[in-house]
C-alpha positions as CSV (number, residue, x, y, z in Angstrom):
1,X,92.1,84.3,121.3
2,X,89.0,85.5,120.9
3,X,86.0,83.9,118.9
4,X,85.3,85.0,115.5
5,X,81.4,85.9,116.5
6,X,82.7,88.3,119.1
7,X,85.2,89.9,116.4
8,X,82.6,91.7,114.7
9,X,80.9,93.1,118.0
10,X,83.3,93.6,120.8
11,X,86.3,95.2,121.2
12,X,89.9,93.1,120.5
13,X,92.1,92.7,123.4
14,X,94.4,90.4,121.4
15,X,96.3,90.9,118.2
16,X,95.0,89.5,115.4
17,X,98.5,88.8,114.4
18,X,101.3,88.4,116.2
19,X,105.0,88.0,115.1
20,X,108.0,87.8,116.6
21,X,111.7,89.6,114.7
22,X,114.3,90.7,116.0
23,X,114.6,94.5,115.8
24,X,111.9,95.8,112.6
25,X,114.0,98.6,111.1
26,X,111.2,99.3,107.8
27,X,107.6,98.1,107.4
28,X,105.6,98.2,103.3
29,X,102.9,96.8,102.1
30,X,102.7,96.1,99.1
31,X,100.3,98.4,96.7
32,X,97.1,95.7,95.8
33,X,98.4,92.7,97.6
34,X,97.8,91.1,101.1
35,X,102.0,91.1,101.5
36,X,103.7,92.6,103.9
37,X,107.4,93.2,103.5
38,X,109.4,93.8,107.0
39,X,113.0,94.7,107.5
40,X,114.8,93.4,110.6
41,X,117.8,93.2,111.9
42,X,117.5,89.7,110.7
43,X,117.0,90.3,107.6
44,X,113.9,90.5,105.6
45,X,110.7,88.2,105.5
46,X,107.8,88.6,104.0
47,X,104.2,88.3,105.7
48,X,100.7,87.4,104.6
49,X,98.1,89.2,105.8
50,X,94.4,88.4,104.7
51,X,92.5,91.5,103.8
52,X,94.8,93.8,103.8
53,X,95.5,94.9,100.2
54,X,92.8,96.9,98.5
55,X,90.6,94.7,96.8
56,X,89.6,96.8,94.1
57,X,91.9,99.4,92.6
58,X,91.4,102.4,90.7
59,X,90.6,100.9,87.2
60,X,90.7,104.9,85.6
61,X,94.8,105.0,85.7
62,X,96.4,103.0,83.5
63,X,99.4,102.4,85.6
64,X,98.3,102.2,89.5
65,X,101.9,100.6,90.0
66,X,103.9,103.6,88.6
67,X,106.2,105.5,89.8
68,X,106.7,109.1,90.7
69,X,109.1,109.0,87.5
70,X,106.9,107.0,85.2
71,X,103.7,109.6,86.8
72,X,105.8,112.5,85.7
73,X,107.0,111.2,82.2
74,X,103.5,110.2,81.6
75,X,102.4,114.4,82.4
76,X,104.6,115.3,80.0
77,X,103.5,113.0,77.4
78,X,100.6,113.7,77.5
79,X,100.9,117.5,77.4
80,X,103.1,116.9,74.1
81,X,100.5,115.0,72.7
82,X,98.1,118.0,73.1
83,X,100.7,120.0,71.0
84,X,100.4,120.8,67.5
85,X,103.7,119.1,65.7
86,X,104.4,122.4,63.9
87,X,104.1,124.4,67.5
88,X,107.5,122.3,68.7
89,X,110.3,124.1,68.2
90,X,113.7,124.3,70.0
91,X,114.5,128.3,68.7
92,X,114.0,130.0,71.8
93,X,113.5,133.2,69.2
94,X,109.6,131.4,68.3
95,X,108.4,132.1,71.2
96,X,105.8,134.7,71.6
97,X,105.6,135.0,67.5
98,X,103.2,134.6,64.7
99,X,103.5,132.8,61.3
100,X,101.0,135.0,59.5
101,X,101.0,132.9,56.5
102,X,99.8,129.8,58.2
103,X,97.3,132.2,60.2
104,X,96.1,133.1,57.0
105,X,95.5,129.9,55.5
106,X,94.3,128.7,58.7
107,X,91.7,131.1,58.4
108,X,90.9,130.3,54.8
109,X,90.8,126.6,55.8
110,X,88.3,127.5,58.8
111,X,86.2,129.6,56.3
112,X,86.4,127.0,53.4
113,X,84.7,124.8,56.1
114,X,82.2,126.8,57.6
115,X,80.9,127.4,53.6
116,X,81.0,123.5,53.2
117,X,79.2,122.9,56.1
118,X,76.9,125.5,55.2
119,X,76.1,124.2,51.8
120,X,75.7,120.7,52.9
121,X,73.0,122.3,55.9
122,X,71.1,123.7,52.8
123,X,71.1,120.6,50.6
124,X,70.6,118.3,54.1
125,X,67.2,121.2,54.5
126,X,66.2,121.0,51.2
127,X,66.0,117.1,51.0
128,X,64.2,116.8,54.6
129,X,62.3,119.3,54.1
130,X,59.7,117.9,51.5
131,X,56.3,119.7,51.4
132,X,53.5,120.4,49.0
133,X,51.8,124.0,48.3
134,X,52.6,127.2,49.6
135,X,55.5,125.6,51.8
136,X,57.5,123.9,49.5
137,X,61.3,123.3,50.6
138,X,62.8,125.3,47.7
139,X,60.0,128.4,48.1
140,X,61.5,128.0,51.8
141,X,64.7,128.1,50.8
142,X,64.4,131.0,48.6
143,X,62.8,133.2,50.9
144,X,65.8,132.6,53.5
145,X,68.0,133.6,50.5
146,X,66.3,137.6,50.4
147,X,68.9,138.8,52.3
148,X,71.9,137.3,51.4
149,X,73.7,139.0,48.4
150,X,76.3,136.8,46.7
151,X,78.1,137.5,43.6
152,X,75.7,135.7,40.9
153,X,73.0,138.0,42.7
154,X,74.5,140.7,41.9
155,X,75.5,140.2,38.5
156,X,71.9,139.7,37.7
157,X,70.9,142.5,39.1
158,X,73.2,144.8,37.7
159,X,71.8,143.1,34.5
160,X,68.6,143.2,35.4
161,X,69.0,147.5,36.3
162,X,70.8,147.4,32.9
163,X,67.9,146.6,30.9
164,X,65.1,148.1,32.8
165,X,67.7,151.3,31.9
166,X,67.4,150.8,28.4
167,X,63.7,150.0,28.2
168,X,63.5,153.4,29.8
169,X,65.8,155.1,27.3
170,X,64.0,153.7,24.1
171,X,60.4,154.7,25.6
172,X,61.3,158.1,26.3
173,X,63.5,158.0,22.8
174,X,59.8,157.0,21.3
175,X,57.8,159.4,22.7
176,X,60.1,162.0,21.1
177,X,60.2,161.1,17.7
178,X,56.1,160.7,17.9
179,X,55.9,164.3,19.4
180,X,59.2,165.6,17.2
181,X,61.1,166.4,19.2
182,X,64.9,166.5,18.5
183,X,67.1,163.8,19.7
184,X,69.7,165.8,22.5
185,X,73.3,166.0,20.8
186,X,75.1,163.7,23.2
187,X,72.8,160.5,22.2
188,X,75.3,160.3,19.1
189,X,77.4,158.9,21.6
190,X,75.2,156.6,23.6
């Protein structure tokens, strides 16, 4: 054989191993091990061979032994995991329908959030946002708020049009009875 020095920088003319059976019929290595399993007529025998299993293997799988079995029961779990519970049915009728009453209070849970999440924004602003003067967080706040109309807005100022109404009403109701003029006949029933 050849030295080990001139391994590394000329080319082999002998086998690094060399083994004698009678008649191989089926040659495996195994997966992440230096052991090779041969099949002869002989029998079988297993052979160590240094450096030929891969040293490091793929630590991302979680089963690098598996099987194609095992590889496609683990596909399907995981694809059933990604389903909803409620979306698992065995009706072959579901398919392609809609339960509009869990739409609908999907939607309203959706909504519900987006408004909680929205209120806590505010309150999260409000609270960082600490100032003095012109800039205060709650002036800041307020002058975001110009252009959203809830339903406490608009209560007030439907109020607020109510009374400006009747101030109106009892000026001009004044300036009559100083000139003397009559009251019209339909403010009996106003």
């Amino acid at each position: 054989m050849a030295s080990v020095q001139s391994a590394h920088f000329l080319f082999c003319f002998v086998p690094y191993v060399s083994l004698f059976f009678c008649l191989p019929q089926s040659v495996e290595f195994c997966p992440y091990e230096d052991v090779l399993g041969v099949g002869h007529s002989g029998g079988f025998s297993s052979v160590v061979i240094p450096g030929a299993g891969e040293s490091n293997f793929d630590s991302f799988e979680s089963n690098p032994f598996q099987t194609n079995k095992q590889r496609r029961e683990a596909t399907v779990h995981a694809l059933l995991d990604k389903l909803q519970p409620d979306m698992i049915t065995l009706d072959s009728n579901m398919f392609g329908m809609m339960n509009k009453k869990s739409k609908t209070l999907f939607d309203g849970e959706r909504r519900a959030v987006r408004e909680q999440k929205l209120v806590e924004q505010t309150e999260k602003t409000m609270q960082i946002n600490k100032a003095r003067g012109k800039g205060k967080s709650t002036k800041k706040f307020n002058r975001k708020r110009v252009n959203i109309i809830d339903q406490a807005r608009q209560e007030r100022t439907d109020n607020a049009t109510k009374v400006q109404q009747q101030i109106v009403k009892r000026k001009q109701d004044e300036q009559r009875e100083v000139e003397g003029k009559p009251k019209s006949a339909l403010n009996r029933f106003g």
